[in-house]
C-alpha positions as CSV (number, residue, x, y, z in Angstrom):
1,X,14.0,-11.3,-14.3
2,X,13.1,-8.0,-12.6
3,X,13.9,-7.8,-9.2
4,X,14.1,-5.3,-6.3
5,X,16.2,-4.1,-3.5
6,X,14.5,-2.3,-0.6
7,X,17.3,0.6,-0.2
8,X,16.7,1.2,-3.9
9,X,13.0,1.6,-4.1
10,X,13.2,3.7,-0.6
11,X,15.8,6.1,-2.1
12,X,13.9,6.5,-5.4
13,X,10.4,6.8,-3.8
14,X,12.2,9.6,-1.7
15,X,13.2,11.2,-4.5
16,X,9.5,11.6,-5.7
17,X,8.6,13.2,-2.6
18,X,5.5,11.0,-2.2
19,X,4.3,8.5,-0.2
20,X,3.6,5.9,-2.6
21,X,5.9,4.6,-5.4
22,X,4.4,2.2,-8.0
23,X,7.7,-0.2,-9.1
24,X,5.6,-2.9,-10.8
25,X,2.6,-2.8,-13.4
26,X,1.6,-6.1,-15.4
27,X,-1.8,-7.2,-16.8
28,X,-3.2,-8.8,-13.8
29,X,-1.5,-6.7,-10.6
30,X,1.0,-4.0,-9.5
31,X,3.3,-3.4,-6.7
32,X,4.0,-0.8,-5.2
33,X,6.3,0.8,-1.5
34,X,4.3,2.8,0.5
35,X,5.8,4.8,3.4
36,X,4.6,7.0,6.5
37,X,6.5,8.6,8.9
38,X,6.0,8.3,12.3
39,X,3.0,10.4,13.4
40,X,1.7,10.9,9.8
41,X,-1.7,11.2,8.2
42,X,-2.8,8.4,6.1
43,X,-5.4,9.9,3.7
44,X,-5.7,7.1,1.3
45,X,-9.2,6.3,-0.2
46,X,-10.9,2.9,-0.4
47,X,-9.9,1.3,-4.1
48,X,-11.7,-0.1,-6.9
49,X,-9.1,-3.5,-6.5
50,X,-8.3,-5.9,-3.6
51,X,-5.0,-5.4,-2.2
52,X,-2.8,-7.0,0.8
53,X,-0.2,-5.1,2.5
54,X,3.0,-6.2,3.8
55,X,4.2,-4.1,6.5
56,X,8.4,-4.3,6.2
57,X,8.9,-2.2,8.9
58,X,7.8,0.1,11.4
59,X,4.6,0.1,13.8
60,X,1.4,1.7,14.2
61,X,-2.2,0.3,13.6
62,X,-4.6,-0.3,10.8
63,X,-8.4,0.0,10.3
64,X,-10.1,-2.1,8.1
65,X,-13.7,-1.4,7.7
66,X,-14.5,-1.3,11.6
67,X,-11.6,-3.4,12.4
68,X,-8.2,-2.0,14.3
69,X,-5.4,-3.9,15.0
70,X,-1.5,-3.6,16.0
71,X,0.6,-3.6,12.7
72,X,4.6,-4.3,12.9
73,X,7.1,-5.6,10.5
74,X,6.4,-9.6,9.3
75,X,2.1,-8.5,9.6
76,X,0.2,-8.9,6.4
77,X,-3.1,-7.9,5.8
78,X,-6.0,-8.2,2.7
79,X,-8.1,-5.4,2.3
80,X,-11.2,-6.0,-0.5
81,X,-11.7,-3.6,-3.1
82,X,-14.3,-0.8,-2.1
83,X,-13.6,-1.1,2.0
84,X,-12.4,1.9,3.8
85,X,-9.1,1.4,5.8
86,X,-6.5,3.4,6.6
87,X,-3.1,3.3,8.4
88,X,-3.5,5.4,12.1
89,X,-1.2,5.8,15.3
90,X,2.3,5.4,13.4
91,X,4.7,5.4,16.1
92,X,7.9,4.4,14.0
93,X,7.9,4.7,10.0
94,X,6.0,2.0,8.2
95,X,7.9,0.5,4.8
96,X,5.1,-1.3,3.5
97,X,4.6,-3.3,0.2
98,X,1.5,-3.0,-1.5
99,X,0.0,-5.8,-4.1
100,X,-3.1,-4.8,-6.0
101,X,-5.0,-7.4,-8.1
102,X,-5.8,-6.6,-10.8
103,X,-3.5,-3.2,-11.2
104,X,-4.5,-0.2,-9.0
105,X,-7.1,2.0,-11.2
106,X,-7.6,-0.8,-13.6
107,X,-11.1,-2.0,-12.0
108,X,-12.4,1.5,-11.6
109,X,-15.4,2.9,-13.9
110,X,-13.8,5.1,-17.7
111,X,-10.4,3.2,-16.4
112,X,-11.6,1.0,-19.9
113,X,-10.4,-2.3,-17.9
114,X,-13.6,-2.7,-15.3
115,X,-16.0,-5.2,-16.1
């Protein structure tokens, strides 16, 4: 079994001084903690794979495509491969979980996986 605690992928994604820390990778998705402090810039691109965020913690809001809403820990949302979105307004830290399907990178063009 592999298995996760929160405090450990916070502390080791800290460590790496970025935002985003990848803790999972398998054939058909990855995982991964993405974190931004309160007031931060979220400068993400759209991806080449769907993904749906888990929001842990925190608060701010969210764009999707031309879409805003209120984000707070317990909200989930699906963002499809290739729409622009971004995270916006951050008034306390978001800890969020990120699931891509299939792996992030995997579906985009020379990544020898798209189809």
């Amino acid at each position: 079994m592999d298995a996760w605690e929160l405090a450990e992928l916070l502390e080791h994604r800290a460590e790496g001084k970025r935002p985003y820390l990848e803790f999972i990778r398998t054939p058909s998705l990855s995982a991964g903690l993405y974190v931004l402090a309160r007031g931060a810039t979220d400068h993400q691109q759209p991806h080449t794979e769907d993904e749906v965020y888990y929001v842990v913690s925190g608060a701010g809001r969210v764009t999707v495509g031309d879409e805003t809403r209120h984000v707070a820990a317990g909200s989930a949302i699906f963002v499809a491969a290739t729409v622009p979105h971004r995270f916006h307004d951050i008034a306390q830290q978001l800890e969020i979980v990120v699931f891509f399907a299939p792996p992030e990178g995997s579906a985009a063009v020379g990544s020898g996986q798209a189809g």
